[in-house]
Every structure is written in C-alpha cells, then in structure tokens.
N, C-alpha and C positions, 0 to 999 in steps of 0.2 A: 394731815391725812390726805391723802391721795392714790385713782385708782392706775392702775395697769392693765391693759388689754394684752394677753398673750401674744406673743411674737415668736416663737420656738417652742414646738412642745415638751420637748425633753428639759428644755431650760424652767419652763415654767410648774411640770413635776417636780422637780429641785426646789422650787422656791415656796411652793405651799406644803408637801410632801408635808416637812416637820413639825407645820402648825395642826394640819390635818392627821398625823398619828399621835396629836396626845390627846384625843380624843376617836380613839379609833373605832370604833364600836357606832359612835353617833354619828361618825362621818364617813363609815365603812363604803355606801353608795358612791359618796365623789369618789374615794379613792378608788374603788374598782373602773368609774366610767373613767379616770385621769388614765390607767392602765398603770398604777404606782405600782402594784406587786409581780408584776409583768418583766423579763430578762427582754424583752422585744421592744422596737421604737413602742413611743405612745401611740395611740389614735388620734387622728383629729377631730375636731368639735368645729359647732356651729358658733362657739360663741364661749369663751371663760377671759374671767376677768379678776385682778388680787385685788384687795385694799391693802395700804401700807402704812402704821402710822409710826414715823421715822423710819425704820429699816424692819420692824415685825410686821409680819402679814397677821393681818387681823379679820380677814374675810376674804371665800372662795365663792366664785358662781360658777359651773357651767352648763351649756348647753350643746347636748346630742341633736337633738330633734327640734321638738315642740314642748318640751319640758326643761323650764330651767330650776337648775339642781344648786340650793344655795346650801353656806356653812352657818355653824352657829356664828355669831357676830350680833353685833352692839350695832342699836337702830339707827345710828348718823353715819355706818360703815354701808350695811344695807341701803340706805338712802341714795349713795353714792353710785350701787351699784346699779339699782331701778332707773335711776338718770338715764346713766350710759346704757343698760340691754335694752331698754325702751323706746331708744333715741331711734329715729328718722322712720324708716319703714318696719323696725325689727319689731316693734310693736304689736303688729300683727302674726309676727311667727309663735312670741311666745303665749304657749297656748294651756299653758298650766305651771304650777310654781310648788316647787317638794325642797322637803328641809325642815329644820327645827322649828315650830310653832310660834315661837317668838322671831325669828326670823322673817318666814312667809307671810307674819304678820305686817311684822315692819317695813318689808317691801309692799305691799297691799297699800298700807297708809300711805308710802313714800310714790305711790305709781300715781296719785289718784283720781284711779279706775278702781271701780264695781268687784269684787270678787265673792266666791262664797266657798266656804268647804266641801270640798265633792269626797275626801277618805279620812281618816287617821289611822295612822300608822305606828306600832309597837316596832322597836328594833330589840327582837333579842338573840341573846349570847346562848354558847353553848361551851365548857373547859372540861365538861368531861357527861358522859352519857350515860343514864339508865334505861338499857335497853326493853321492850316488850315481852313479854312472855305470852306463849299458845297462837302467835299468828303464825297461821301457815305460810309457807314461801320464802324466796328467798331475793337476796338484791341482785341484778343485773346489769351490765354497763347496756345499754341502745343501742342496736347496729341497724344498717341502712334496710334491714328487711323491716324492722320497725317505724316507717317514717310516714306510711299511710296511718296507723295507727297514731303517732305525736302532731301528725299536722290538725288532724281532728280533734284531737284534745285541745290543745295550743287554741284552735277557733272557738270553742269550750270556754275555757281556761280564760280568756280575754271576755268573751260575751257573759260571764259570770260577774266578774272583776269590775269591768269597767261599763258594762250596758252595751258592747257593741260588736257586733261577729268577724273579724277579719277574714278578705277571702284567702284562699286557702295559698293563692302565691303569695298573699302580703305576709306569710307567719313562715310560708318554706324555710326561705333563705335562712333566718335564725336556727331553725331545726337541725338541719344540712349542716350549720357550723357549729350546733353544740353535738350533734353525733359524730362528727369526726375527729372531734378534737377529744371524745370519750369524757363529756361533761355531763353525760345523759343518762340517767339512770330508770333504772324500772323495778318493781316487784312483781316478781313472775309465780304462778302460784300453777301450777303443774304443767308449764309449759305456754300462761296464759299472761301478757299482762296484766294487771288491775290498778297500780298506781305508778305516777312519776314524778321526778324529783330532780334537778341538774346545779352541778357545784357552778356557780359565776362569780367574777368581779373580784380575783384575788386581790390581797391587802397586802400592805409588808409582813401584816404577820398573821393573818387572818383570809377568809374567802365566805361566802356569802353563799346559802341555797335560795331556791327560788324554783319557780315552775310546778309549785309541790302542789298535783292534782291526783281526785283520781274521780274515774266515770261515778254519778247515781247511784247506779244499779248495781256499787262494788262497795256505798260507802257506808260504814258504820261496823268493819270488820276490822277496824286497827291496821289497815294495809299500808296506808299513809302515814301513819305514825312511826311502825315499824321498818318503812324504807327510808324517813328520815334520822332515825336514830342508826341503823345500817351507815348512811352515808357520813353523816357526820364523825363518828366512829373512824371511819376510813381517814376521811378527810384531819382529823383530828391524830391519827396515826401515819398520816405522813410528815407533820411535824410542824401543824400550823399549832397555834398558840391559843385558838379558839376561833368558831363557827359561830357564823349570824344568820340572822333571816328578817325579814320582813313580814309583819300580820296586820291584820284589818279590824283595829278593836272593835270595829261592829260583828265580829262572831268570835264572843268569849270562847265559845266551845272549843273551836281551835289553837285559841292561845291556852288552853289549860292541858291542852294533848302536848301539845308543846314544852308545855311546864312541866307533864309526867315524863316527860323525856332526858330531863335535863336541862332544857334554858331557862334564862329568865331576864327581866325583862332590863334594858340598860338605859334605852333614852324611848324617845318618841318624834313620830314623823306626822307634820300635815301635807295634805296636796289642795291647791285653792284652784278652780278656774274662774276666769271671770263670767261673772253673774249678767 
C-alpha cells in the first residue's frame, strides 16, 4: 500500500473518479470539489492525495482550504494519508477534517492530535420528489439585482452554521459566481424573496443543493421546503439520476422536511476540529 500526491489534475480525476462513483451518494462532496461532473479542466486544490493498494485506489483526501475532505477507507489507508497532509508545516493549515465517521476517526487516531466533533452530518438523496401543497410562490433563478439581498443571507447562513459571521467581501465572490452561472435560486412570493437554495458540486451522475436558507421572520411557512422540492424537480429533470444534500442531524426538524419531500437518508458525514 502506498500513497500518491496529485501531480496533474485531470490525471488524478481519472484515477480516483471510479473508486469514488461506486459510492456516489457518500462521496458526492469530493466528487463535486474534484470538479468530476464538470466538461471544464478541474480545479486546483491545496492538497489531494490516493492510496493505492497494487493498482486500486482505496482512499481519496482533498483539500480546498482549510478543510480536508477524506474518502471512506480502511484505518492503515487513512494512516498513510495523516502522515503525509500533516507532514512539515501543512499541519497547521488543516484546520478541520469532513468525511465518513470511521474515517475522520481514523485519521484523528492516526494524527495524534486532540480533536473533537464540531457537526454531523446526514447525506441524503433524492430520485424522485413529493412536492408541497398551499405554499404560495413560486421558484426563481437569482439575478445580480438580488445580490445585496444573498450576501446578507450567506453572512446569516454561515454565522448560524458555523458560529461565525463572514464580512460581507469574504462571502461576495462565491455569490457573484453562483448568480452568474444561474445556480442560485430564490422563492419569491409576490414579488418578494423569502427563501434560497443553489444547485453545486455536480457528480457524474448526480449534483448536490446546499445554501438552503431562509430569513427568521419567513420561517415556519414551508417556503424552504417548497423551493427545495422546486429545484430538485428541475434538477432531477434535466437528466441527473438523483439529488443530494447535506443536513445537521442536530436539527431533526429539518431533516424530516426533507424527508416529506422526497429524500432519504443514504450515508453520514463527521466534521472534527482540533480540540
């Protein structure tokens, strides 16, 4: 068993891609940040790396930022990979670790350093939708007159989520690149918005929501439910094979809105920072 640090990115989608869609659902995240479902180069990363043992890859890490994003994988593959993202200064960049529970565990043991759970995380599916009935409104794609409007949320959105308020240029730029690329969606309810919701992270055969918020003082009206069942619908009608998302098992409520909708649940995610 031995690992490989990425040297080409187009090369190294090719070589995990196949391991990573037979479980696609539970590895729907890497593959979106890989940029697998993507006709465009990939993206680059701070940091991905395979395990190989003979010639199958048996574990994916990578890293965007300050989160490293592992695959399911067997604890002496993970070990391998703790070694190397930890090694010499990188140590200090990674600043959280998301992925299968058995995984982030095993890298925890494997690193060790101190961690503790800061989320868990529900990944589920969606193949086919039951839509809401009596919410008023309707779905809208985002346009750039909406952007004072999503940069507010988005600062929302994060100081909910994670405890922390991003200023208002650290969240623009993502904003700016999911309205123009028409990933941004809204429920507009007489001209007003009240909830949003944007398709990311396509798969080979699937794509991913996320950003599904809506203000306080709009929630408990089914407006969120009913923008996600909208979108999905859509999404699901251009010809993908099934819809995903991400939930915070700490608010059942949400995951069972979710389940009147349609999904249900397929794997589960941890996030550890160190303690």
């Amino acid at each position: 068993m031995h690992l490989e640090r990425a040297t080409d990115p187009a090369t190294f989608v090719d070589d995990v891609s196949l391991t990573l869609v037979a479980n696609e659902a539970g590895h729907g995240l890497l593959l979106g940040l890989l940029g697998a479902g993507r006709a465009d180069p990939p993206p680059t990363w701070a940091y991905a790396a395979l395990v190989r043992d003979g010639r199958d890859v048996v574990a994916v890490a990578l890293r965007t930022d300050d989160k490293l994003v592992l695959s399911r994988a067997a604890p002496d593959a993970i070990a391998l990979i703790a070694a190397d993202a930890l090694a010499g200064n990188s140590a200090a960049e990674v600043r959280a670790l998301v992925g299968p529970p058995e995984s982030v565990r095993a890298f925890a043991v494997a690193s060790g350093r101190a961690w503790r759970t800061s989320m868990r995380q529900g990944v589920y599916t969606a193949h086919a939708v039951v839509p809401p009935t009596d919410v008023p409104g309707r779905r809208r794609v985002a346009t750039a007159a909406d952007r004072d409007t999503l940069i507010a949320w988005s600062q929302a959105f994060h100081a909910e989520a994670l405890g922390e308020r991003p200023a208002a240029d650290v969240v623009a730029p993502g904003i700016d690149a999911r309205v123009a690329a028409g990933a941004m969606h809204l429920w507009d309810v007489d001209g007003t918005p009240v909830a949003a919701a944007a398709a990311a992270g396509p798969t080979p055969n699937a794509i991913r929501v996320n950003f599904v918020y809506t203000p306080p003082d709009r929630r408990g009206r089914g407006y969120a439910s009913a923008l996600v069942a909208s979108l999905t619908q859509r999404l699901l009608d251009e010809g993908r094979a099934f819809v995903f998302l991400h939930t915070d098992l700490a608010n059942p409520v949400s995951n069972r809105v979710y389940e009147r909708i349609g999904y249900r649940r397929a794997a589960e995610f941890e996030m550890l920072v160190p303690d």
